[in-house]
C-alpha positions as CSV (number, residue, x, y, z in Angstrom):
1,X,0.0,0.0,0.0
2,X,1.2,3.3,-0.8
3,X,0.4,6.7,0.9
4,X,-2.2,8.9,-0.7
5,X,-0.5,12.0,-3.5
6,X,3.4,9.4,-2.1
7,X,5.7,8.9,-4.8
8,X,5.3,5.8,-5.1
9,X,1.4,6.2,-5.3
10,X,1.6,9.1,-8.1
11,X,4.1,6.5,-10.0
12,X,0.7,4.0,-10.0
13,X,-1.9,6.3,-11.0
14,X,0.5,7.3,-14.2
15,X,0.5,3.5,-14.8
16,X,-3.0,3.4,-14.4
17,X,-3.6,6.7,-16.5
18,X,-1.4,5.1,-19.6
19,X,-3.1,2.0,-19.7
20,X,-6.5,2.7,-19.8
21,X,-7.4,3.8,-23.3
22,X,-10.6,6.0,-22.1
23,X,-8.6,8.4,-20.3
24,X,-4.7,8.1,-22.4
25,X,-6.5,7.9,-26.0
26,X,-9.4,9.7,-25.6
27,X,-7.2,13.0,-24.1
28,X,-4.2,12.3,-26.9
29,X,-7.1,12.2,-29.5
30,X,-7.5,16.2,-28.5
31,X,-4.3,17.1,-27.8
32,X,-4.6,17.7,-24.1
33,X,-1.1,18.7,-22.5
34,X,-1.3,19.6,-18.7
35,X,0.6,19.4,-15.0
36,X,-2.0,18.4,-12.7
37,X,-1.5,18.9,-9.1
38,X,-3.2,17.0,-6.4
39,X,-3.2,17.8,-2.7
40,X,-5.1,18.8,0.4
41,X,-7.6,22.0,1.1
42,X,-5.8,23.2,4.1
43,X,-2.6,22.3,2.8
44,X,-0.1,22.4,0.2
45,X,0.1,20.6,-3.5
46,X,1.8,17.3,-2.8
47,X,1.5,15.1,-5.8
48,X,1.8,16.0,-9.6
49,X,1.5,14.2,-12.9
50,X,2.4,16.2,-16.5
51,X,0.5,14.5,-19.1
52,X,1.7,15.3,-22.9
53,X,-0.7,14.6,-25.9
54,X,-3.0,12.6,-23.5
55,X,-0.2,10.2,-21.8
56,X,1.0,10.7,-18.2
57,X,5.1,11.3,-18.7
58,X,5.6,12.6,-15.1
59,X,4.4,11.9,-12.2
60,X,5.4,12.3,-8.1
61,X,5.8,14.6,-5.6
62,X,5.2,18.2,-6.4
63,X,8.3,20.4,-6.9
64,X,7.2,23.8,-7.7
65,X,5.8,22.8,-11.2
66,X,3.7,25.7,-13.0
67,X,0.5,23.9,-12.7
68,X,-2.5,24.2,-15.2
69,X,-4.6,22.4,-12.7
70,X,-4.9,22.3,-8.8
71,X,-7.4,20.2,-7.1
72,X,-7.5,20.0,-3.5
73,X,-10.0,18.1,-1.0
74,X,-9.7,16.6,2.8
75,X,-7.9,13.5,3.1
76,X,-10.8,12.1,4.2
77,X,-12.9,13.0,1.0
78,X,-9.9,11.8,-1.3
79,X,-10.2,8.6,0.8
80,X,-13.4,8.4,0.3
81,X,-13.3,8.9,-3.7
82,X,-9.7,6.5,-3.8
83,X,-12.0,3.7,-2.0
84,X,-15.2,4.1,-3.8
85,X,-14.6,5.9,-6.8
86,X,-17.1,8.9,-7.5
87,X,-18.9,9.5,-11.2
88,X,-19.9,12.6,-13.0
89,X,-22.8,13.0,-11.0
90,X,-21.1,12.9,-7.1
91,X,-17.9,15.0,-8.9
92,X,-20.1,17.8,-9.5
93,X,-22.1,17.9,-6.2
94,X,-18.4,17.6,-4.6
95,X,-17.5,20.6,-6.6
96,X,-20.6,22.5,-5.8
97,X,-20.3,21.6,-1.9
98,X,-16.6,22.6,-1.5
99,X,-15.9,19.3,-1.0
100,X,-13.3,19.4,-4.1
101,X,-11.8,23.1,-4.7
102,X,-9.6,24.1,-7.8
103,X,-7.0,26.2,-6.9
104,X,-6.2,26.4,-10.4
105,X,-8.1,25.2,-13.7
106,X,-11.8,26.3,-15.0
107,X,-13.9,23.0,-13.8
108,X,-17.3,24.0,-15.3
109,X,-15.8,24.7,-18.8
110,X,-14.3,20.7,-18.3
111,X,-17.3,19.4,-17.2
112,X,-19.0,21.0,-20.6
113,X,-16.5,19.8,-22.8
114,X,-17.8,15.6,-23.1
115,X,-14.3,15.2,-24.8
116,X,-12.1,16.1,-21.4
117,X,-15.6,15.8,-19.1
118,X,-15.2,11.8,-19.5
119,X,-11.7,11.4,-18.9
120,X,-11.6,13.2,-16.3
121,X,-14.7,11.6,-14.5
122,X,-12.7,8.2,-15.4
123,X,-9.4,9.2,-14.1
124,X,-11.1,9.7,-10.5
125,X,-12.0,6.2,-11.3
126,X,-8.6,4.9,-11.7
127,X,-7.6,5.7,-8.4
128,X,-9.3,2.7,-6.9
129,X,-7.0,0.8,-8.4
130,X,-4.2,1.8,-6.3
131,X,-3.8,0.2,-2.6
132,X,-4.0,3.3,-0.3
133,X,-3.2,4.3,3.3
């Protein structure tokens, strides 16, 4: 088991990323480039990924990294989400409640766009795959 946003746990969730085709293809298939952070509300960006023509080529702990995106919850939400997963639907009410913040990136205009929208609901997805503590 890995710690949540660890190296180690970033490493997986590129893994995961790459080899699921509905997230890796469908983004290259638009040309998305981005560095993603991940971290906590209250606290700092701890975990980033930098994903060029759709495929994760970087990923760990956050170094200072301009980020396009910065999406921070409570440890316990992320659990939550890691352990259970969470679809379009429960992504927006956890946007609308607070419960998931952007510190940077424009999450409505995503959530518009079907071609980033579904990718993005199915990368929350992939991080049930990881073992995490």
């Amino acid at each position: 088991m890995s710690e949540l946003f660890s190296e180690d746990w970033m490493k997986a969730l590129k893994d995961e990323w790459n080899n699921d085709p509905e997230v890796s293809d469908a983004l290259a298939a638009i040309g998305f480039n981005s560095v993603i952070g991940c971290g906590f509300k209250d606290g700092e960006t701890v975990g980033v990924f930098v994903v060029e023509q759709g495929v994760c080529t970087s990923a760990g702990a956050y170094n200072g990294e301009e980020l396009d995106w910065d999406m921070r919850a409570d440890k316990k939400n992320w659990m939550k989400w890691v352990s259970k997963g969470i679809g379009m639907g429960g992504l927006g009410m956890a946007y609308a409640s607070g419960k998931l913040k952007f510190f940077k990136g424009d999450f409505g205009a995503m959530m518009k766009n079907p071609k980033m929208a579904g990718p993005f609901v199915k990368s929350f997805g992939l991080m049930k795959n990881i073992p995490t503590t």
